[in-house]
N, C-alpha and C positions, 0 to 999 in steps of 0.2 A: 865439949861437943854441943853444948846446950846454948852458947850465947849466938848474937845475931850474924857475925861474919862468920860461922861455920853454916849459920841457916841458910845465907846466902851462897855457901859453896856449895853445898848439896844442891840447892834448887837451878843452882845455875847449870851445874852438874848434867844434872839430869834432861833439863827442859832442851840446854841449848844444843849437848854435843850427844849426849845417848849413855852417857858412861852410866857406872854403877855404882851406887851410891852406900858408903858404909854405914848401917844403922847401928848404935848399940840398944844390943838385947831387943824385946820381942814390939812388934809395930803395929799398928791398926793401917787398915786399906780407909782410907779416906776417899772419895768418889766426890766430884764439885759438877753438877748440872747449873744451866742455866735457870730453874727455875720457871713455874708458867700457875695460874692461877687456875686454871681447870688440875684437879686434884691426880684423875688420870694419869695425866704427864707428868708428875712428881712421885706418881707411884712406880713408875719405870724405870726410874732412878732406881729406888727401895730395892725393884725386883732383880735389878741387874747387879747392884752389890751386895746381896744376901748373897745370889747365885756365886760371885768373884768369891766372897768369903769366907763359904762353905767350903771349893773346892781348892783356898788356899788354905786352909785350916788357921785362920787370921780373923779376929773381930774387924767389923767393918759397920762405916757408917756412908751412909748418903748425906751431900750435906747439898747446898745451892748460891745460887749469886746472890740470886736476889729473889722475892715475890712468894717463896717458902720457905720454911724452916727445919732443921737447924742451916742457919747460914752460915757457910765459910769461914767467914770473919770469927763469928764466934765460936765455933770447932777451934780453929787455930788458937784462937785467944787461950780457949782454958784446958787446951791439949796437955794431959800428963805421960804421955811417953809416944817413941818416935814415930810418925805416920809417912806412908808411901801413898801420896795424891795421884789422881789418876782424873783428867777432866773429860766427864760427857762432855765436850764442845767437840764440833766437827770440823772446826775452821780456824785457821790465826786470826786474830784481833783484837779489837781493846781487852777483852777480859785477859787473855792468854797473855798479851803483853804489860797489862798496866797492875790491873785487881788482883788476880792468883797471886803474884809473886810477891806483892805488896801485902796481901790478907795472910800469906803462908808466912811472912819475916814477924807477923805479930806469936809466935811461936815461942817456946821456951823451952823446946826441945827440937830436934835434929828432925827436920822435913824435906823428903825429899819429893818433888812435884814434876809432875810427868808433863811431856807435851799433850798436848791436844789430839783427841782420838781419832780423828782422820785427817786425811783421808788411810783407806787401810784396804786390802784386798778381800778382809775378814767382811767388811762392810757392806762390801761389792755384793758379797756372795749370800747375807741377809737380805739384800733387797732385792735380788732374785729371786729369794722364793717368798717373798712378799708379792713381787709379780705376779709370779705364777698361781700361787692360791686365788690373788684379784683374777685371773681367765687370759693372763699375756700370754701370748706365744713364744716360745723360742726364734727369737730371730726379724720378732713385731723391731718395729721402729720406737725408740723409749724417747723421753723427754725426762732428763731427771732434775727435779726444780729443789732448789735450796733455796734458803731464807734470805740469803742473801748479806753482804757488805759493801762499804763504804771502802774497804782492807783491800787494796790490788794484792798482798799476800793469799787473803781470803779467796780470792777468786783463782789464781795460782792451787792452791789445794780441793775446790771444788774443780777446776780442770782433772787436774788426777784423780777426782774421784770417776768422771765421767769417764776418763780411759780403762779406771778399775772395771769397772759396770760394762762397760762396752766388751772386755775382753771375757768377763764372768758371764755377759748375756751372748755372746755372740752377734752382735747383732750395733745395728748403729746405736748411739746415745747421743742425744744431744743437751745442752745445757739451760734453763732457766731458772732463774731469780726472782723472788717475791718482793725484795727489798736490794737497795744500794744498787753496786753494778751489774749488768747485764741486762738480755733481754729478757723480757714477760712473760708468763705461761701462756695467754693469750695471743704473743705474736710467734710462738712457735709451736705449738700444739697443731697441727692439725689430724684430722678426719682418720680414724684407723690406727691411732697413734695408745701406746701406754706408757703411765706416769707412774715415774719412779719417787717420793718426796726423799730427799737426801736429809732427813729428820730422826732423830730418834723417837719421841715422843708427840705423842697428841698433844694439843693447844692452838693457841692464836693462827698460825701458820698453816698449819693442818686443816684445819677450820676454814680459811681463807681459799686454797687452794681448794679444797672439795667445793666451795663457789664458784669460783671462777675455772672450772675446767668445763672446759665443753660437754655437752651431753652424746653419752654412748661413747668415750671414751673411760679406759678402766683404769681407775685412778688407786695404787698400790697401798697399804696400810704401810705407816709408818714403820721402823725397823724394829722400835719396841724390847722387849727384855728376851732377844733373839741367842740362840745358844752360841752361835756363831761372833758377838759384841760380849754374853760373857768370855769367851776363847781369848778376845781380842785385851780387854780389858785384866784377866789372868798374862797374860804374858807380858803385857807392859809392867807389870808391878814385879814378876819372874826380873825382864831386865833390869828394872830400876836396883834389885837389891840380890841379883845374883853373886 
C-alpha cells in the first residue's frame, strides 16, 4: 500500500472521479492552503482544520503551498501513516493539477487528496452571511470577485460559484476577477451594489479589493474559518474514506 503506484491510485481516486478511497488503519486530515504572508490568512487555515479535526476525531494538520509553513512538500515528505488531503483552493489550476498531486506522490504511505474545495453550495451559504453581517440586503444586487486565473477551468468553477451565491442570496450575482480572466471589480461594481470576495482568507487579494471598491459600497469579509467551510471540508474527508 505504501509504494508510489498505489499513491498514485488513491489520489487519482479521489481527485478525479469522487470514489473512496481505502486507507489502512488510522489517518491524519491534512488541509493544503495556498498560503499568504500576512499571518491572519494562515491562521484560517489552522482555524478551519482544528475545527475539521475535532469533529472528525482525527489528528490534523494545516499545511501550504507555499509562503508558510509547514509546507506540503514536506508534510508529504516525512508523513508516517496514511493522510486524507483536503485543499483550501477554491478553484482548478496549476496547484490542483500540477503541485498537490506531484507533492502528495513524495509520500511513503497511502495518500489520498481531495479535489478542490469549490465551488460548493456550503460556500454559497458562508458568504451570505458574511453579507449580511457587512449591511447587504436580501436580494441587493452582489458582485462576487475572485482572485482570479489564467485556468478557463478556473473560471468554469468560479461561474458555479456565482449561480451557488445567486440561488443562496436570492438575488442577482454577478462575476469579477482580480487577476487572469474576466472582468474587473472596477468595471462592474456599480453604485448600491455588495461585494461578495470569493476568498477564504485575508491577504494580498483581500487587501487589494478593499482598495479598489468604490466608496459606500459594502464590501463582505472574507469566508474565513466559517462553520459552514468546516461542514464543507468534514464531509469531503467523510467521502474520501467512507
Amino acid at each position: 500500500m505504501g509504494d508510489t503506484a498505489t499513491q498514485h491510485a488513491i489520489s487519482d481516486a479521489a481527485d478525479m472521479t469522487g470514489a473512496t478511497a481505502t486507507l489502512p488503519g488510522p489517518a491524519t486530515l491534512v488541509t493544503v492552503a495556498h498560503g499568504t504572508r500576512k499571518d491572519g490568512g494562515n491562521e484560517v487555515a489552522r482555524e478551519l482544520t482544528a475545527a475539521a479535526g475535532e469533529r472528525l476525531g482525527m489528528p490534523a494538520v494545516a499545511t501550504y503551498v507555499e509562503l508558510s509553513e509547514p509546507l506540503f512538500a514536506d508534510v508529504m515528505t516525512h508523513a508516517e501513516q496514511p493522510a486524507v488531503v483536503v485543499p483550501l483552493l477554491l478553484s482548478t489550476g496549476f496547484h490542483m493539477r500540477s503541485d498537490l498531486p506531484e507533492q502528495a506522490a513524495l509520500a511513503s504511505v497511502p495518500v489520498a487528496l481531495g479535489r478542490q474545495l469549490g465551488p460548493d453550495p456550503l460556500l454559497a451559504q458562508a458568504q451570505v452571511e458574511r453579507l449580511v453581517e457587512a449591511g447587504a440586503r436580501r436580494g441587493q444586487r452582489v458582485v462576487l470577485v475572485a482572485a482570479g486565473s489564467s485556468d478557463e477551468a478556473a473560471t468554469c468553477d468560479q461561474l458555479c460559484a456565482v449561480a451557488h451565491l445567486a440561488r443562496a442570496w436570492d438575488g442577482q450575482v454577478e462575476l469579477a476577477t482580480l487577476s487572469g480572466h474576466g472582468a474587473r471589480p472596477a468595471d462592474i461594481i456599480r453604485p448600491g451594489d455588495a461585494v461578495s470576495p470569493y476568498l477564504l482568507s485575508p491577504g494580498f487579494f483581500h487587501d487589494r479589493l478593499r482598495r479598489e471598491a468604490p466608496a459606500g459600497v459594502a464590501v463582505a469579509d472574507v469566508m474565513g474559518a466559517h462553520r459552514a467551510v468546516v461542514d464543507l471540508i468534514v464531509a469531503r474527508v467523510q467521502a474520501l474514506t467512507a
